[in-house]
C-alpha positions in Angstrom: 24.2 -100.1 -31.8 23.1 -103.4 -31.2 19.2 -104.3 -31.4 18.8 -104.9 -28.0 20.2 -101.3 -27.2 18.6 -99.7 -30.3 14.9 -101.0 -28.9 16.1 -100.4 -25.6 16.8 -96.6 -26.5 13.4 -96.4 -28.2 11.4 -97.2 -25.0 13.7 -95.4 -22.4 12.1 -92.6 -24.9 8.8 -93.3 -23.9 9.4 -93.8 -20.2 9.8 -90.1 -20.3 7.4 -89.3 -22.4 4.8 -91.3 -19.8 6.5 -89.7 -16.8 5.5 -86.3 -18.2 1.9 -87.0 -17.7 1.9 -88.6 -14.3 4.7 -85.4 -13.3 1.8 -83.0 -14.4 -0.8 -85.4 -12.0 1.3 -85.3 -9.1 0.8 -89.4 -9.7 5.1 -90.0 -9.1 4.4 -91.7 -5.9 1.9 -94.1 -6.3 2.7 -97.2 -7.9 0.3 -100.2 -8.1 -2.1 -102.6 -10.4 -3.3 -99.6 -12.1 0.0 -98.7 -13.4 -0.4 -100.7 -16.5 -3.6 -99.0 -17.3 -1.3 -95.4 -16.8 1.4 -97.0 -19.2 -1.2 -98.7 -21.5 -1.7 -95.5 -24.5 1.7 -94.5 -24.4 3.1 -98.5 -25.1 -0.2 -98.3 -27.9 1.4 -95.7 -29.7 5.0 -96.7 -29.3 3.5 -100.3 -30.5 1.3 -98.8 -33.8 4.3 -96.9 -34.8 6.9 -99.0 -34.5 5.1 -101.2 -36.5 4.8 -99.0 -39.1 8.2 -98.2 -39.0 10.2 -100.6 -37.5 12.3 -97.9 -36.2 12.2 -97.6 -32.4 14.5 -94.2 -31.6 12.1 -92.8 -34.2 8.8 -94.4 -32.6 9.9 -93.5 -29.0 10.7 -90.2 -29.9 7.7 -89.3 -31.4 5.7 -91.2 -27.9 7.8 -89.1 -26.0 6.8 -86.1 -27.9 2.9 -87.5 -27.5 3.2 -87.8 -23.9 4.9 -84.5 -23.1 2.3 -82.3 -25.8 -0.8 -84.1 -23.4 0.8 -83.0 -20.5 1.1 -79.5 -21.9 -2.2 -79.5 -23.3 -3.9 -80.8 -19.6 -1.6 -78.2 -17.8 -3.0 -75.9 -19.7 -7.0 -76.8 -19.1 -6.2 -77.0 -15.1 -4.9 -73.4 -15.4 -7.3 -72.2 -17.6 -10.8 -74.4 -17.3 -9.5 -75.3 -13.5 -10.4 -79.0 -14.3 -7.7 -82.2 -15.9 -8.5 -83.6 -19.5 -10.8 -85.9 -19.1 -11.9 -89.1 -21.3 -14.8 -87.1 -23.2 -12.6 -84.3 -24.4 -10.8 -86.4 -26.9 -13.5 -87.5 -28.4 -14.0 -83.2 -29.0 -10.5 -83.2 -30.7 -12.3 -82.9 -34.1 -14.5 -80.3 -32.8 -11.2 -78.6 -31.6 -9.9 -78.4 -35.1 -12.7 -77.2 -36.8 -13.9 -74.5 -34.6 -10.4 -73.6 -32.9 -11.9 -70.1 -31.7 -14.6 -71.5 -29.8 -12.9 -74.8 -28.6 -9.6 -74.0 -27.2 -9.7 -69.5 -26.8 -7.7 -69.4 -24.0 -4.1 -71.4 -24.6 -1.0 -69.3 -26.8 -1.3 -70.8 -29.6 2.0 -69.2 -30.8 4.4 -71.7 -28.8 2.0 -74.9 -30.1 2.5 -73.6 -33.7 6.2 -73.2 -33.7 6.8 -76.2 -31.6 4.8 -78.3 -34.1 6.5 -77.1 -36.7 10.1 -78.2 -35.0 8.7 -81.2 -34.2 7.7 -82.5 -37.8 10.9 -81.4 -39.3 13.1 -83.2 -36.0 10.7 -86.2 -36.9 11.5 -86.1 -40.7 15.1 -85.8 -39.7 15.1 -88.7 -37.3 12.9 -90.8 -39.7 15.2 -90.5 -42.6 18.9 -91.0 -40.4 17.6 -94.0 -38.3 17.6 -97.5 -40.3 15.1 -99.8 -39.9 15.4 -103.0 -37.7 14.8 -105.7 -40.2 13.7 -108.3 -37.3 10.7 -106.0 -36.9 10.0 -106.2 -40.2 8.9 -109.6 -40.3 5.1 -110.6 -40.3 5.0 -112.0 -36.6 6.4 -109.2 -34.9 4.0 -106.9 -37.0 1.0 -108.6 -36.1 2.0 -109.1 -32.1 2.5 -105.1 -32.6 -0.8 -104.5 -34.1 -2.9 -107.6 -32.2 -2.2 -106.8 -28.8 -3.2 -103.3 -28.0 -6.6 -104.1 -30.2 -7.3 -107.2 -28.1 -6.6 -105.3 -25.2 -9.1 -102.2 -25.9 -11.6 -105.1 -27.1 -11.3 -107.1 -23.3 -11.7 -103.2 -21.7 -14.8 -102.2 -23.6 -16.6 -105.7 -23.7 -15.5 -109.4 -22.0 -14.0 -107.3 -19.1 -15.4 -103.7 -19.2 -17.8 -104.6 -16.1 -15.1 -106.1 -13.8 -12.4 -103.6 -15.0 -14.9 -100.8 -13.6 -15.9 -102.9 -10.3 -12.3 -103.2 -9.8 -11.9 -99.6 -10.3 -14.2 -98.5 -8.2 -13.4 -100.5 -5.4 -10.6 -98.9 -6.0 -11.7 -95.9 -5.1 -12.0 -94.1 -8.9 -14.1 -91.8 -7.7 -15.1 -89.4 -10.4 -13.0 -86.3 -9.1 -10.5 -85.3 -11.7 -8.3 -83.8 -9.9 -8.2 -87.0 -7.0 -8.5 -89.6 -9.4 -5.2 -88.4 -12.1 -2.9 -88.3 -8.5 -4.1 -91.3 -7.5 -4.0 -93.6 -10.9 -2.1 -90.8 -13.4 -3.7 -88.8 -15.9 -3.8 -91.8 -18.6 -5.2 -93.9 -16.2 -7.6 -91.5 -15.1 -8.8 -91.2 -19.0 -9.2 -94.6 -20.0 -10.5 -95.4 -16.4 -13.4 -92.9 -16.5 -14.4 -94.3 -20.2 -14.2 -97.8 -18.4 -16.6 -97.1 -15.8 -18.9 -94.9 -17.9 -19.3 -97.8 -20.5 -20.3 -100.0 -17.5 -22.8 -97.8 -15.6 -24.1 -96.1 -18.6 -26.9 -98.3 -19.4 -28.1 -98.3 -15.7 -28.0 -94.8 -15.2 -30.4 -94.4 -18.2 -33.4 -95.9 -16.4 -33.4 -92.7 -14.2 -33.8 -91.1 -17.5 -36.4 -93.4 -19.4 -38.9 -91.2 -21.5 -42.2 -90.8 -21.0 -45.1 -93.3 -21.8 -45.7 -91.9 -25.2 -49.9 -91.0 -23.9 -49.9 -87.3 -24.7 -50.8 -85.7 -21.2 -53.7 -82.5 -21.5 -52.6 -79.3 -21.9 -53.6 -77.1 -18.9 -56.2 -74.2 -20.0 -53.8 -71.3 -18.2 -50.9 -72.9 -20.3 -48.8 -70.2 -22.5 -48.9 -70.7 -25.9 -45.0 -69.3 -26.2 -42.7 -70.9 -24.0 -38.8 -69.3 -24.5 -35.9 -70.8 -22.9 -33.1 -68.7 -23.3 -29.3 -70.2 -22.4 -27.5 -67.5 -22.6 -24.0 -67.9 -23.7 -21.2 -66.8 -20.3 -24.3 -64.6 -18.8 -24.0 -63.6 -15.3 -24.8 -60.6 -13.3 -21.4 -58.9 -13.9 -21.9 -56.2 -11.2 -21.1 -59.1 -8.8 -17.2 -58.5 -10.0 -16.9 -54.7 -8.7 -18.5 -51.5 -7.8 -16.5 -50.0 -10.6 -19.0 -51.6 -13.7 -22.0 -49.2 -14.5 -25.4 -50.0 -12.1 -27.4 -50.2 -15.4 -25.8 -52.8 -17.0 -28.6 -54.7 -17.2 -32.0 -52.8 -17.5 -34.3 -55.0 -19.1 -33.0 -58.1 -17.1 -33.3 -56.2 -13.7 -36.8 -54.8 -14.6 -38.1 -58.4 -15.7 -36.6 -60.0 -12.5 -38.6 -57.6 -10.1 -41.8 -58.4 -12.1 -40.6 -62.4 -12.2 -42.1 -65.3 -10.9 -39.1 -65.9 -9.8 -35.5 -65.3 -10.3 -32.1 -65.8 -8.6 -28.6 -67.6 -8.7 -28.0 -70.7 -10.8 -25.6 -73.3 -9.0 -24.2 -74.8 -12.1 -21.9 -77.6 -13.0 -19.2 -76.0 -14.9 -17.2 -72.7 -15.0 -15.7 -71.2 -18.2 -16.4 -73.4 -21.0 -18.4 -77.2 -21.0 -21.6 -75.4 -21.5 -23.3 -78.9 -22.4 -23.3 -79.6 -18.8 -25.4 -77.2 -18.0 -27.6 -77.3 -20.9 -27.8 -81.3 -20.8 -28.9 -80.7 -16.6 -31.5 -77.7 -17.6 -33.1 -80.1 -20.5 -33.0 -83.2 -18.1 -33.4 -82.6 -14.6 -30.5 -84.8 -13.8 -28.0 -83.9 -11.2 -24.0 -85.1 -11.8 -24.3 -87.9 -9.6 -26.5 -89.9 -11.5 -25.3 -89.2 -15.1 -21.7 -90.8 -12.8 -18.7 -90.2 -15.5 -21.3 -89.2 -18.4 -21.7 -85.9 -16.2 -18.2 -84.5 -18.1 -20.0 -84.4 -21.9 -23.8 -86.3 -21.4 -24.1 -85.8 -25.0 -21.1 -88.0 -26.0 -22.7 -91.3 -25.4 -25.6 -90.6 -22.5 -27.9 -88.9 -24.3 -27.8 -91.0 -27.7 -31.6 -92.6 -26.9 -34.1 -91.0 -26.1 -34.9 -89.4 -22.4 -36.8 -87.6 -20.6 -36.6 -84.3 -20.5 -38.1 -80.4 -20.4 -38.9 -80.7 -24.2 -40.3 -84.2 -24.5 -42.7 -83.3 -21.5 -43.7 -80.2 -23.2 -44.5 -82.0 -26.5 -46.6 -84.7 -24.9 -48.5 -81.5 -23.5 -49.0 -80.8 -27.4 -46.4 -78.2 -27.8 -43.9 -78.4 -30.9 -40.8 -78.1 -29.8 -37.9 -76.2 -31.5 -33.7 -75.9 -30.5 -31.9 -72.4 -32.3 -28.5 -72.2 -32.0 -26.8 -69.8 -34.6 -23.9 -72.4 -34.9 -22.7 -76.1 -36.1 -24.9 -78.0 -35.7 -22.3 -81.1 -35.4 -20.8 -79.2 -32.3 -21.3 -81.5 -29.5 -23.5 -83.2 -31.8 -26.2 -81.5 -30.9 -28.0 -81.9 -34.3 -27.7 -85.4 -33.5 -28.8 -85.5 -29.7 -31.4 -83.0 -29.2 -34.2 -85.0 -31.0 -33.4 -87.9 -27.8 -34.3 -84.8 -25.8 -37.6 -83.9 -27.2 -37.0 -81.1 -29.5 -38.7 -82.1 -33.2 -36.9 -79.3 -35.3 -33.5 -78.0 -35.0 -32.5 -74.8 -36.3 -28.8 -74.0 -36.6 -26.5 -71.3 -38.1 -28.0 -72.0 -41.8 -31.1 -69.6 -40.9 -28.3 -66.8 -39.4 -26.7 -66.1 -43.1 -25.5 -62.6 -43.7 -26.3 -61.9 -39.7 -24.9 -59.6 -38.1 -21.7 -60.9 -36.1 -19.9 -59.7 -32.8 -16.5 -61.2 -32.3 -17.4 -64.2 -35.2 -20.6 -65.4 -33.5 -23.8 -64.5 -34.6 -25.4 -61.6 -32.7 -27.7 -61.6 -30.2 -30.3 -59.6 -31.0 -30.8 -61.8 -34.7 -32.4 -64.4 -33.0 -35.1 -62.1 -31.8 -36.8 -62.1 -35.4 -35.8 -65.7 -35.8 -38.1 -66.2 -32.7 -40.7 -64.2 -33.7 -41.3 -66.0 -37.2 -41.9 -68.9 -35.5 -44.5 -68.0 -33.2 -46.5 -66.3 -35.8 -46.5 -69.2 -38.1 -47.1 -71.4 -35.7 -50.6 -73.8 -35.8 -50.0 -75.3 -32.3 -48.2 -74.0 -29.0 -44.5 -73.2 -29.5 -41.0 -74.2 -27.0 -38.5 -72.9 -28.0 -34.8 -73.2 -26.6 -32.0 -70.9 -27.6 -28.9 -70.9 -27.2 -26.5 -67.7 -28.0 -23.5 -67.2 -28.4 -22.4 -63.9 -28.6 -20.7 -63.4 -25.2 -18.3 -66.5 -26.2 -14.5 -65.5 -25.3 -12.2 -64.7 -26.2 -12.6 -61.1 -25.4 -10.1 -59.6 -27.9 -12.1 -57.6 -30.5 -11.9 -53.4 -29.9 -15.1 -51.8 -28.6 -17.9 -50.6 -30.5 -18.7 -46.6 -30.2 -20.6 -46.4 -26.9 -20.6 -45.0 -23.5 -18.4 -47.6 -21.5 -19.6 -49.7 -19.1 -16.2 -50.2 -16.5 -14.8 -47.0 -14.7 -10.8 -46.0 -16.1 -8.5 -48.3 -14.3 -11.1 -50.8 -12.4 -8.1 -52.9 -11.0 -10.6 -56.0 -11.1 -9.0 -59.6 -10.4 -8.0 -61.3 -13.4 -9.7 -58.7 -15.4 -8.2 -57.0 -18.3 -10.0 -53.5 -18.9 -10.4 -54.0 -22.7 -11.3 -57.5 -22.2 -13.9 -57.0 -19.8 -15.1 -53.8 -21.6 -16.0 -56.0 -24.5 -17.6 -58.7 -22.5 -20.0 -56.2 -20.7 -20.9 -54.9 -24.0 -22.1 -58.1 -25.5 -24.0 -58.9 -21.9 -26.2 -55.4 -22.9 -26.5 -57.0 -26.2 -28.2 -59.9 -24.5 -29.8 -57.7 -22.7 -31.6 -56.0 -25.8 -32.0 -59.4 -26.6 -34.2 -59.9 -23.8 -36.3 -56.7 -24.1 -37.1 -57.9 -27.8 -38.0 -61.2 -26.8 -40.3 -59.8 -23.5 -41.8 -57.1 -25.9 -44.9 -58.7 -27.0 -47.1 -59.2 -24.1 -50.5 -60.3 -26.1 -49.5 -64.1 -26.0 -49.0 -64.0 -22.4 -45.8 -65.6 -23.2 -43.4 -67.7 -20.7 -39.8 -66.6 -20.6 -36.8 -68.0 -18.8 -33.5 -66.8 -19.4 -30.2 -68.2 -17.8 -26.6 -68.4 -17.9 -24.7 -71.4 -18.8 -21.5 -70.2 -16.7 -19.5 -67.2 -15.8 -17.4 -66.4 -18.6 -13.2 -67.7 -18.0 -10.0 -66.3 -18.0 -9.0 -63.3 -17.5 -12.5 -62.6 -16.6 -12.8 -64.3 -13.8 -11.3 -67.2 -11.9 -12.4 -70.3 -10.9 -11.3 -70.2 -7.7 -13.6 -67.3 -6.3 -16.1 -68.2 -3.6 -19.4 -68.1 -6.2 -19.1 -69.5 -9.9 -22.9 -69.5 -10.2 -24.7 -67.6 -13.3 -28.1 -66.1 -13.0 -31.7 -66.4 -14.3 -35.3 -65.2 -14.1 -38.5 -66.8 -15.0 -41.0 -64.7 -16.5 -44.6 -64.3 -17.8 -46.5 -61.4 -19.9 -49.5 -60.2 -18.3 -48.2 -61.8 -15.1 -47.2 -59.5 -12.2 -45.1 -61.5 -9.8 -43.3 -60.5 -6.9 -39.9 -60.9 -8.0 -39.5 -64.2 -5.8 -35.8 -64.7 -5.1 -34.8 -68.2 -5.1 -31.7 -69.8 -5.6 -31.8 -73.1 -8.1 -29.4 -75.4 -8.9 -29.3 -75.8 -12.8 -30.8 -79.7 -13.0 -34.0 -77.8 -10.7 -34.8 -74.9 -13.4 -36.6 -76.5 -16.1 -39.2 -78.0 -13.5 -39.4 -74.7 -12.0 -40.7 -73.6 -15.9 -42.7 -76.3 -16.2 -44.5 -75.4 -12.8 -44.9 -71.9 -14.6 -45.9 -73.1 -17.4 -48.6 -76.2 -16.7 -48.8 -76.0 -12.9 -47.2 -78.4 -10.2 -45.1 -81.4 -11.1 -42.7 -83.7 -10.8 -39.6 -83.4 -13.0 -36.6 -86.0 -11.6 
């Protein structure tokens, strides 16, 4: 084979490899300026490794491979997540691999494991039986190899990032997934979205500047316990079918009759990304001015400090605490949450020897955890936790019990098993709530939410109502169990209302 054909080969390779993604975008028709962009991370890879091999078949091969494992793995989220890959979830790729359980439930891993396998030993194969070209072995070609997809990322990111996103927003990149990967292709989508996100970023911000630092009076009728509970895939699961048990729920149907107010949560994600509606809770920000930050705002967004339910509550004088029985590095939260207000976080190093439901820590540890606190604390308490017992997937056999979903419910999407052990951890966080709501001599402030209806096979994304539920909550207080119906970004100034009277929060 001559060079020309041999390098030739090599990059007919990765063609395919790149039409894979755009096939799984429905991008094949469109063809413009942006296609470069589209074609720009499969050429890096085929570039960095032919470099370091100076064997193209072997090079585009393995692109090709690349290209057709991302389209797998975004076919996969828009089944199960109903939503493309987007730029911030491969900056999660290392949260992926060391928390596989938690970060990717849903996918056969079965297929991925075998095919990797075949794929490292075709690769080996390949590597060994192809020769390398000695004309790209030379230093010039090396560097060109190396030099140019650098420069390039260096133009997109700096000299160029504001008129690259100008351009793409004229454009029309509008933030939609789904539109934008069938209108520019899934690759183009990706880098596009970090491209626009670099260049808004800093103004969005302002929206989001803290506080003037003057520590603002506590009110005298102010709680000295606030507890904000995010409550891992909790929703009202009678919504799903007549079939599940009326008293699913006691203590979370008694507290939202004696509420200040309760109701639906309209929130921003369904099945998994839970930071969206924690980040939107904590902030007060709706998605359209966090722009393409809204897919993972603790990525880069919320790496300075900002305003927030926590930092407003501290300049009232409260200290301010974040448990969550888990990594702490998981969507960096150890790192972020101190931008957000909270002085202390408290992560799965107080939860040793816990008990455990499914591999999480259990609900109804965090109780005492809780309690602890608020008797050796010397100044008013918040405290924000976040479970996650009620995680999927769903697979573990059921505890002794009386069950909870009539024989042969025939729900949508709904395996019996499955959802058996789902509605068993929701009375968990149910018990959770009655210990938390138990001590009514602090005249204590609880609200209690859901971060998103649990996913597949669950529920689905497409039914009509993918909103969670909550209830705000006082001791001592007797409200009138006040329906209203929030949007997540609206619930933490609803708390602060209860908590220090009327206010603005965003």
């Amino acid at each position: 084979m001559t060079p020309t054909l041999h390098n030739s080969a090599g990059i007919i390779l990765v063609f395919f490899g790149w039409l894979a993604t755009r096939r799984g975008a429905a991008a094949l028709a469109g063809f413009d300026r942006w296609l470069l962009l589209d074609a720009a991370l499969p050429a890096t890879v085929f570039a960095l490794l032919l470099a370091l091999s100076a064997r193209p078949l072997f090079s585009g091969a393995l692109t090709m491979i690349f290209g057709a494992g991302f389209a797998y793995a975004e076919r996969a989220k828009r089944r199960t997540l109903g939503e493309p890959i987007v730029f911030t979830d491969v900056f999660q790729t290392i949260d992926i691999f060391r928390h596989p359980r938690l970060a990717m439930p849903f996918p056969n891993r079965l297929p991925i494991v075998l095919f990797g396998a075949f794929a490292l030993s075709a690769f080996a194969a390949l590597y060994g039986f192809e020769a390398a070209v000695p004309a790209l072995r030379a230093p010039l070609p090396i560097m060109a190899l190396l030099a140019t997809p650098v420069a390039a990322a260096w133009l997109s990111v700096g000299p160029l990032n504001r008129k690259l996103a100008q351009a793409l927003r004229r454009d029309n990149m509008t933030g939609e997934p789904f539109d934008d990967a069938a209108r520019f292709g899934t690759l183009a989508t990706l880098l596009g979205y970090g491209i626009v996100a670099r260049a808004e970023r800093s103004a969005r911000r302002k929206v989001a500047a803290p506080l003037p630092q003057a520590a603002r009076a506590k009110p005298n009728a102010a709680p000295a316990s606030v507890i904000l509970v995010q409550c891992e895939s909790f929703f009202d699961a009678r919504r799903l079918g007549a079939s599940i048990v009326p008293d699913l729920l006691p203590c979370f149907d008694r507290l939202s009759g004696e509420s200040l107010q309760s109701g639906r949560l309209g929130v921003p994600c369904w099945g998994a990304n839970t930071v969206r509606t924690e980040f939107a809770v904590l902030s007060g920000l709706t998605e359209g001015l966090l722009g393409m930050d809204r897919f993972n705002p603790y990525y880069r967004f919320a790496r300075q400090p900002l305003d927030s339910l926590a930092a407003r509550l501290r300049a009232q004088g409260y200290r301010t605490v974040c448990i969550h029985p888990f990594d702490g590095r998981f969507y960096a939260r150890r790192e972020v949450l101190p931008h957000l207000g909270f002085d202390i976080f408290i992560g799965e190093e107080a939860f040793r020897g816990a008990p455990r439901v499914g591999g999480f820590v259990a609900d109804l540890a965090i109780p005492p955890v809780v309690e602890t606190l608020i008797a050796e604390a010397r100044q008013p308490l918040f405290v924000f936790v976040i479970t996650l017992e009620n995680h999927g997937p769903w697979t573990l056999p059921l505890p002794g019990g009386a069950p909870l979903l009539a024989p042969g419910a025939g729900l949508p999407l709904a395996r019996d098993a499955a959802l058996e052990r789902y509605l068993a951890s929701l009375r968990n966080s149910d018990a959770m709530l009655a210990a938390l709501s138990s001590r009514i001599d602090d005249g204590r402030l609880i609200g209690f939410y859901g971060d998103h209806q649990p996913g597949p096979p669950l529920t689905d994304c497409s039914r009509p109502d993918n909103r969670s539920d909550y209830l705000i909550w006082r001791a001592g207080w007797r409200g009138g169990g006040q329906r209203v119906d929030l949007a997540a970004h609206e619930l933490g100034a609803a708390l602060l209302r209860a908590a220090s009277g009327p206010g603005s929060f965003h």
